[in-house]
N, C-alpha and C positions, 0 to 999 in steps of 0.2 A: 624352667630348668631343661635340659637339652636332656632328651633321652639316650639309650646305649646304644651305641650301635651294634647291630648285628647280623647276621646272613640274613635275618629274614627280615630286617626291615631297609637292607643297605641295595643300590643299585651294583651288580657285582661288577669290580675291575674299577671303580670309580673311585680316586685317590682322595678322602673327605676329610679337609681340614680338621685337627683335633677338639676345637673349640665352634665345631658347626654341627648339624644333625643332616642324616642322610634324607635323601627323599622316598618320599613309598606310594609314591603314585608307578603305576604300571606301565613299563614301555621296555620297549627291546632291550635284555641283557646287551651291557658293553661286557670289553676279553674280561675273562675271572681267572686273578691268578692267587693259588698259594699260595703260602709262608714258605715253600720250600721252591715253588716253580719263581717266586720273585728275588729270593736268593741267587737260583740257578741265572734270571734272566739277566741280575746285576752284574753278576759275572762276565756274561756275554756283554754288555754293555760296557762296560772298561776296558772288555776283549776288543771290543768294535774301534771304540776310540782310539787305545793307543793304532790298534791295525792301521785304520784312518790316514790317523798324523801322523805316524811315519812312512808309510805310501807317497802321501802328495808331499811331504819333505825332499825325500827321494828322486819325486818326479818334477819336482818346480824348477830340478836341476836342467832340464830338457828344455825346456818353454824359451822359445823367444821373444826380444822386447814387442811391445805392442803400441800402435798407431800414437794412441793419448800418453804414451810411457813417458818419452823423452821429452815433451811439455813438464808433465807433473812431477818428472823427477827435478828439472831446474828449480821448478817456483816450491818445492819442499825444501830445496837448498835455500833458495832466499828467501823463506820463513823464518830457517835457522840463523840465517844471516841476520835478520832482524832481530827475533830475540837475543842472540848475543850478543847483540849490538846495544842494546836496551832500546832499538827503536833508530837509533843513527843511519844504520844502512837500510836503505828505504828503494832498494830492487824491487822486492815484493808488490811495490806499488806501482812500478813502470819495468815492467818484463820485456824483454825483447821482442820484435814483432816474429821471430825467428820462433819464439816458445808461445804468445800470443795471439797467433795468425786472426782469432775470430773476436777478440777484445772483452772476453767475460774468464779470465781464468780467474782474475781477481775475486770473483764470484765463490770460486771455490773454498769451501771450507781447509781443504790440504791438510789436515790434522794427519791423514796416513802417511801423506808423503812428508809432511813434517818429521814423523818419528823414523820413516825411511833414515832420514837425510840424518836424524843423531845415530843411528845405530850402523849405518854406512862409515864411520866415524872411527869407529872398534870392532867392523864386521871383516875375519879373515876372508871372506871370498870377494867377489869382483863385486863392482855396483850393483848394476842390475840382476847378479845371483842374490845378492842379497834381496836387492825388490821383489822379486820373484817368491822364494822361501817366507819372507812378512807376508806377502799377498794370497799364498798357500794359506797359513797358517790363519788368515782373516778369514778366509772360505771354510776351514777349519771348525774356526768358534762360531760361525754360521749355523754350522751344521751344527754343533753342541747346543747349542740354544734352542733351535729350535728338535732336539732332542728332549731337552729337558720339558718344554712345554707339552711334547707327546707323551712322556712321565706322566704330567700333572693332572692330562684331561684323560689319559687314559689309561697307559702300563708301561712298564720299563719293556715289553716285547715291542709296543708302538714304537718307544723309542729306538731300540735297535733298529727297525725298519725304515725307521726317520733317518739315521743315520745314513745308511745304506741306499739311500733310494737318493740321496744327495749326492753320494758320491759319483753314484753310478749315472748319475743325469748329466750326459758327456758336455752340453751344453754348459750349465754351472760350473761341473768340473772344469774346464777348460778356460772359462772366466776366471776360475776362483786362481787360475797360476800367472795372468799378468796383467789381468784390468783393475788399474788403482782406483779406479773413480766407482763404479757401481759396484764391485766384490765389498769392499770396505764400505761403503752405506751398508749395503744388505744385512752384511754383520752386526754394524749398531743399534739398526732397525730391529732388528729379529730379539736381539739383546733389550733395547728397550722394552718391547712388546714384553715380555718375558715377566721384566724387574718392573711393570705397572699390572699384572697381575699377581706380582707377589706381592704389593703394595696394596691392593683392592681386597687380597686375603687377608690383609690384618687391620682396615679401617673399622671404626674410626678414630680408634689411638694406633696404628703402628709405629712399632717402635722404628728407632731413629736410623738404626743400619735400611730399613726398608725407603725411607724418605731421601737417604744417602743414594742409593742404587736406583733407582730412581731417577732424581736428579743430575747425575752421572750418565747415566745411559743415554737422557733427552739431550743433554747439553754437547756430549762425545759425538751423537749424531748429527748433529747442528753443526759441527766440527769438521765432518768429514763432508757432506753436502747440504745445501741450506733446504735442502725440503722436508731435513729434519724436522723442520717445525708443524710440521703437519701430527707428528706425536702430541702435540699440546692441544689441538680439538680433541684429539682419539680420548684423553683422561676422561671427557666430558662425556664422550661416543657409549665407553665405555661403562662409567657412571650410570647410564640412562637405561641399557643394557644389565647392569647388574640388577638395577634397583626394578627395573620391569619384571626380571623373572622372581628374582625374592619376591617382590611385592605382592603378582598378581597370578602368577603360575606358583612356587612355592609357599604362598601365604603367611609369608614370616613378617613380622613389623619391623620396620626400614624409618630410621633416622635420619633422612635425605641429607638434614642440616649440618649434620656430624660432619660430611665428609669434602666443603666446602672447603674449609680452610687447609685440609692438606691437601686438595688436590690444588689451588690455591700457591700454597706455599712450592709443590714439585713445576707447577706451571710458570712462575716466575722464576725460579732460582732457575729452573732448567732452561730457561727462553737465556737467560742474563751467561747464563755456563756456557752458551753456545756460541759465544763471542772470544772465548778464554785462549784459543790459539790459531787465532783467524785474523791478522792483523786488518785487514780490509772492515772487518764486522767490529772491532776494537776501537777503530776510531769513535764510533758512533754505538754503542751497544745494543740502543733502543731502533735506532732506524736504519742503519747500513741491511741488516741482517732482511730486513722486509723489501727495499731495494735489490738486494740479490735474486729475491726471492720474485722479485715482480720482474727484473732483466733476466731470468733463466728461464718463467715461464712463457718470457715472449722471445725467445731464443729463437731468431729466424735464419740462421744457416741454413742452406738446405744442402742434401747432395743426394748426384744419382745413387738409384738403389734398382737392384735386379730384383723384380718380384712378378712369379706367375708368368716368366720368361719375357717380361721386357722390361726394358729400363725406363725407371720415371722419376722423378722429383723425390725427397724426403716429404714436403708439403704437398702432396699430389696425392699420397698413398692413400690406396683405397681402407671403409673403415673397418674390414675385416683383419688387416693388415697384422696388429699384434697379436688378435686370436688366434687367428691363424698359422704364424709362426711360430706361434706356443706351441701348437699343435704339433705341427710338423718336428718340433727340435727337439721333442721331450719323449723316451721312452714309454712301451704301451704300459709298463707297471706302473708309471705313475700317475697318465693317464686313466688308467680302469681306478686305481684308488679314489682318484678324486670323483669318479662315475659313480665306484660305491657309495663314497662318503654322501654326494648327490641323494642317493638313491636314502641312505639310513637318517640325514640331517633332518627331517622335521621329525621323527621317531623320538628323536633325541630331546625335544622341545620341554620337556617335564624333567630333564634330567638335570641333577645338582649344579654339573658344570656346565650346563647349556650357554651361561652369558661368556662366558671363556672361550667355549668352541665358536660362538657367534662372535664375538670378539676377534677372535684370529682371523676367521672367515674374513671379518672385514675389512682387515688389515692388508689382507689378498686381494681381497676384489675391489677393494673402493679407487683404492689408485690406480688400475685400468681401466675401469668406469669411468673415469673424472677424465682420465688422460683420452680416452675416445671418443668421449662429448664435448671436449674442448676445442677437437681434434690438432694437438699438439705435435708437435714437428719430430717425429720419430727415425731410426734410420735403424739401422747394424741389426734385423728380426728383433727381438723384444730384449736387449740389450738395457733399455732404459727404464726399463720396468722389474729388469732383475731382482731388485731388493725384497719382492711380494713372492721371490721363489719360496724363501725359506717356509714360509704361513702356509702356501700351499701343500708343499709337501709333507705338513703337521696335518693335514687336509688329508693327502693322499695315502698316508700312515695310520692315520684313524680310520677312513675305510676300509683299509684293508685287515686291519682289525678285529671291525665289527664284523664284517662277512668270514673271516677267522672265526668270530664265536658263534656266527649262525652256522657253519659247517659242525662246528664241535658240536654245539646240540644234537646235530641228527648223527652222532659219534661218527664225524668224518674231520681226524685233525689235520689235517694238512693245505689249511689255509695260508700259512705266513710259508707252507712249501710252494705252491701253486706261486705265489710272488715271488718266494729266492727263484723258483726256471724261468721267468720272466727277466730277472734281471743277468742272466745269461746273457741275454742279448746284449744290451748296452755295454757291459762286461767282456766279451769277445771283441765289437766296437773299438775298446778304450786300447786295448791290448795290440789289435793289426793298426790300427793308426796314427798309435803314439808318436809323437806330440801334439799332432792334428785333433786333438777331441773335440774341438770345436767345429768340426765339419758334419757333425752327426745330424744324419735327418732319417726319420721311422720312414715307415713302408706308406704313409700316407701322401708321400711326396715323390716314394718311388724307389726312399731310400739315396745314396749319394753319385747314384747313378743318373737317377730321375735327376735329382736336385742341381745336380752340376749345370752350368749354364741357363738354369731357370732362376733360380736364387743366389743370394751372393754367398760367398765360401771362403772361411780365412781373411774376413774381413778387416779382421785386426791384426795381421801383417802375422802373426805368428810364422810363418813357415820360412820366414827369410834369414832368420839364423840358422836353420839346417845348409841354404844355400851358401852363404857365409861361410860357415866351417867345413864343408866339401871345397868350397873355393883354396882356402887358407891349406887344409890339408894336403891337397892333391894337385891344383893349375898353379900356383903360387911359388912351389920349388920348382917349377920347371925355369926360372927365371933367376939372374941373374943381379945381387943386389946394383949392381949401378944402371940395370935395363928400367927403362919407366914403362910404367903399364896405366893405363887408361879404364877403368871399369868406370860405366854407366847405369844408371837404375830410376826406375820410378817412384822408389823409396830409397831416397837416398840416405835422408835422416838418419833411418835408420841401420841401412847398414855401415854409415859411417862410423856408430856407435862398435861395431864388430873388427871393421878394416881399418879407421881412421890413423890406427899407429904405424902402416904400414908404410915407410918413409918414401918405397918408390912406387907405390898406388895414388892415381889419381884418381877421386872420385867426383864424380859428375850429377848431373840431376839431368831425367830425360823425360820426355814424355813417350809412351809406348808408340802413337801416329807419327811422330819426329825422329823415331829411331834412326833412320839413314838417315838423317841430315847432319847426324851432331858425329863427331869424331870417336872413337872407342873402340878397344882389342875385345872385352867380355861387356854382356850385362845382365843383370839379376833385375829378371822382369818379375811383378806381381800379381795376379790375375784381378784383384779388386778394379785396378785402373785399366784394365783392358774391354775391349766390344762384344757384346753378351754374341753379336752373331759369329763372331769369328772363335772364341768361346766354344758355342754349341758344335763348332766346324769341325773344331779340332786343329786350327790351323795357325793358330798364335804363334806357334814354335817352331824355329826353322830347323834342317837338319841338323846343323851346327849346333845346335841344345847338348851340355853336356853332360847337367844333370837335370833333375826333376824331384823338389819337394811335393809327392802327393799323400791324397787320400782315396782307399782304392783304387788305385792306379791314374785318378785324375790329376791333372799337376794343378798347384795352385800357386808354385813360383818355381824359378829354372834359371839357372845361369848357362850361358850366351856364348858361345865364341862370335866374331866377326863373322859371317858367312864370306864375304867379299872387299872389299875397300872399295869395286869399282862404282858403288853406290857415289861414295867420296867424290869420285872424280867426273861423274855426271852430271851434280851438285854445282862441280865448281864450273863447269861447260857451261851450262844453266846460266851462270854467272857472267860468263863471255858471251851471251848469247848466240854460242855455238848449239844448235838443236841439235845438227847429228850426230855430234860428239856425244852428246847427252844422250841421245838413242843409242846410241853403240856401244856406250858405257852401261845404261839402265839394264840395256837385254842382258851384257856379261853379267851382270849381276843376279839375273833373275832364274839364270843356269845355277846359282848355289844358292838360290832363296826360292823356287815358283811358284809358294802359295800366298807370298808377300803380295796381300791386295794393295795393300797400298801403294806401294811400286809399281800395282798395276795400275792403279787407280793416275797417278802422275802422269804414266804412257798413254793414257787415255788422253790426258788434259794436253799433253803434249801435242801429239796429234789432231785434235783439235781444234789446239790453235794455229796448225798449220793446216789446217782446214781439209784435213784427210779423214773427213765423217765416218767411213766406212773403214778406215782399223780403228778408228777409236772407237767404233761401235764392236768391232770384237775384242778388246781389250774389256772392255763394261761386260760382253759378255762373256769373257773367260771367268770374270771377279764374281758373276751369277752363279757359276756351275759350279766353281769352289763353295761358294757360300753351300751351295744347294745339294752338292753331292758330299760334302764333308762328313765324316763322320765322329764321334768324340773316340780320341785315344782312352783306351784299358789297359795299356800297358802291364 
């Protein structure tokens, strides 16, 4: 018979199932809260959430589409196409090379953008405000989840701080308002983790709503990306985990046998759920899903990436690479949390819910572990490992906790204060760079100062709807509807999705090195696709720049006027192989463009080849001195 529990034999602040017994072996108090202080805390806790979810509602409004957006919002359409079809329309299975470029989209589970694509259907605002606001609202339930698990292992203050410490992490945040593909894992993931510890609380009969939730969460995650199925070892992970501490640390007798068959039963039904709106894994239930899962871990795209100020390979990156950008992109509060929780985790080793916290722990760490001994093709800083934020931050909420309740002993309470002046910082961040949150780098990188031209920034195209809607608002009516205007961009994609209705806009695709060659009145350049040295220079952007999406004053995209035409017409000299024309055109031109290397770079070649070594050799070295005497604009 399970004894009573009570202050003197309960671990304090440790939330102990009704039908379990507390532990009383001796180890560091966890936070101890009242019957009156968990009242108060719950309050604050529903206070936090609604604050929360209607903040990033508010703010999803701002966020522009992003790089993987306009892919995954096609093939969520021809999901729905297919379901309503009963299966007839069969796009889904041959997307266009336009939404396909890398030939594994079919891969993707799409269940978010599925539900995008029905609720797109009946939603009053534009498309992607709607993807936007769903995509929000996924980062949202993220964060709720992994709330509630900071509940369970340790107090509804953990959770407030969980909450909090999610929002405020400008990284996530900023994820959480337009990347369909890893925001929407993270949430299912976090969600699963959740509903197979409420499930492990009630073996070895749980009742059937626990088998349900369960089953759902694994299958829903399988749904959104196939590495959902990595939740199906975890039941066993976890199993092993639970049954070692009962067994061998809390000395309780453990019916191993018992709890085969359900974990058994969530293991199948959730492997088989996770084919339920994935037409690709549908055909095949049993073997598509494993297929995806073996063509994504050998996903060999690569692309440049700015890291530690030069550019190299996706496949190339050295293996500190995700560490380290973890580091760098995540606020010191979260960071010292997870230092504490470091520092308190084996204290902890005797405590009731020890397989729980070690359980999450490894929900965190196991898939950067795996993913940097494999060493798997990573790119956008830790982008791809996003979904292990939420575990951590139940990580970095718990320590900070615990060091809450060792201040309170020596009656000093203002441990979870010490973390809210901490999250100032991020908090001020979110506020001067709005809708840039994503640009956010701590002082260990030097800040977005340091960061700028050493690391990439605005990866994900966010800042090219601000240029878009200054375009539309302000250069736009200067023009006449029968006048044709010519804009050009290196994302073109997407700002077609913004101007495309514009009957006397022509838009273009460019490459930033190609810019004079191709025809155009404006263009809306983006810093991902540009040269980290010219970058560092400051010298991307010609006078003619008319605006500037930055962060801190750094731009990270800018719409263009023409500097000159007479690029144009040296181009077409070139063509006649008239050189001096081309000389006498290129200089006019370099009188409203001068720190255009690559204009200089031509004159050089030009020269040349007319075998006039010694200007082309001060052309090479005017392109040095800019490089070398540039400085980065703070506008």
């Amino acid at each position: 018979m399970a004894k009573k529990i009570s202050k003197s034999n309960t671990q304090p602040g440790i939330q102990v199932p009704k039908n379990q017994t507390a532990d009383t072996g001796k180890s560091l108090p966890l936070p101890e809260l009242n019957g009156n202080d968990d009242s108060k805390w719950q309050k604050v806790f529903v206070i936090s959430l609604i604050a929360v979810f209607v903040l990033m509602t508010i703010m999803s409004f701002s966020y522009g589409i992003s790089g993987d957006e306009v892919d995954m919002n096609e093939y969520g359409k021809a999901i729905f196409k297919y379901f309503t079809s009963f299966g007839a329309n069969t796009t889904v299975f041959n997307m266009p090379k336009e939404y396909n470029r890398d030939g594994v989209i079919q891969y993707y589970g799409g269940l978010f953008d599925f539900i995008c694509a029905i609720v797109n259907k009946i939603s009053p605002f534009a498309e992607y405000t709607t993807r936007h606001i769903l995509n929000a609202w996924a980062g949202f339930i993220a964060m709720f989840f992994a709330a509630k698990i900071s509940i369970r292992i340790f107090n509804r203050q953990a959770g407030v701080l969980c909450v909090w410490l999610m929002f405020l992490s400008p990284f996530f945040l900023g994820h959480a308002m337009n990347n369909p593909k890893d925001v929407p894992f993270a949430t299912a993931y976090i969600a699963a983790v959740y509903c197979i510890i409420l499930l492990f609380d009630h073996l070895p009969k749980p009742p059937i709503k626990y088998y349900i939730w369960a089953i759902l969460s694994i299958g829903f995650t399988i749904n959104v990306r196939v590495g959902g199925i990595l939740l199906i070892p975890y039941l066993i992970v976890f199993a092993a985990l639970t049954f070692f501490f009962k067994k061998f640390i809390q000395k309780e007798d453990v019916a191993l046998k018992n709890w085969i068959k359900p974990i058994l039963i969530v293991a199948i039904l959730g492997y088989l759920l996770g084919s339920l709106f994935w037409p690709f894994a549908l055909k095949d239930p049993i073997n598509n899903p494993l297929t995806a899962l073996h063509e994504m871990s050998n996903f060999k795209v690569s692309l440049a990436q700015l890291f530690e100020g030069s550019k190299m390979s996706s496949d190339e990156l050295p293996t500190n690479y995700l560490i380290k950008s973890f580091i760098i992109t995540n606020p010191y509060v979260v960071l010292i949390g997870l230092v504490l929780m470091a520092v308190y985790l084996f204290v902890l080793f005797k405590n009731k819910n020890a397989a729980i916290l070690y359980f999450v722990l490894f929900t965190g760490l196991f898939p950067l572990a795996y993913i940097i001994y494999t060493k798997a093709n990573v790119y956008h800083a830790w982008r791809h490992v996003l979904f292990i934020f939420p575990s951590l931050a139940v990580m970095s909420a718990g320590g900070w906790a615990m060091f809450s309740e060792y201040l309170a002993k020596r009656k000093l309470k203002y441990g979870m204060a010490i973390a809210g002046l901490l999250m100032l910082e991020p908090a001020y961040f979110i506020v001067t760079t709005f809708p840039n949150t994503i640009t956010y780098f701590n002082g260990f990188a030097g800040g977005v100062d340091g960061a700028y031209g050493n690391y990439e920034m605005d990866y994900y195209y966010n800042s090219i709807k601000q240029c878009t809607d200054w375009f539309r608002k302000y250069e736009l009516p200067k023009y006449k509807a029968t006048d044709t205007i010519i804009l050009a961009s290196n994302a073109v994609h997407i700002v077609h999705q913004y101007l495309g209705d514009i009957k006397n806009l022509k838009l273009d695709y460019v490459r930033f090195p190609q810019r004079n060659q191709k025809k155009w009145d404006y263009t809306i350049f983006h810093i991902a696709l540009i040269r980290d040295d010219e970058i560092r220079a400051g010298i991307w952007l010609p006078p003619s720049t008319l605006f500037k999406a930055t962060s801190k004053g750094h731009p990270l995209s800018a719409v263009i006027k023409r500097p000159s035409y007479d690029d144009l017409k040296g181009f077409d000299a070139i063509q006649k192989n008239q050189a001096d024309s081309a000389l006498y055109y290129f200089n006019q031109y370099l009188k409203a463009d001068p720190e255009n290397i690559d204009m200089l770079g031509i004159m050089a070649n030009i020269y040349h080849q007319l075998h006039q070594d010694n200007i082309a050799q001060q052309y090479n070295a005017r392109i040095n001195k800019i490089l070398e005497g540039g400085a980065i604009s703070s506008e």
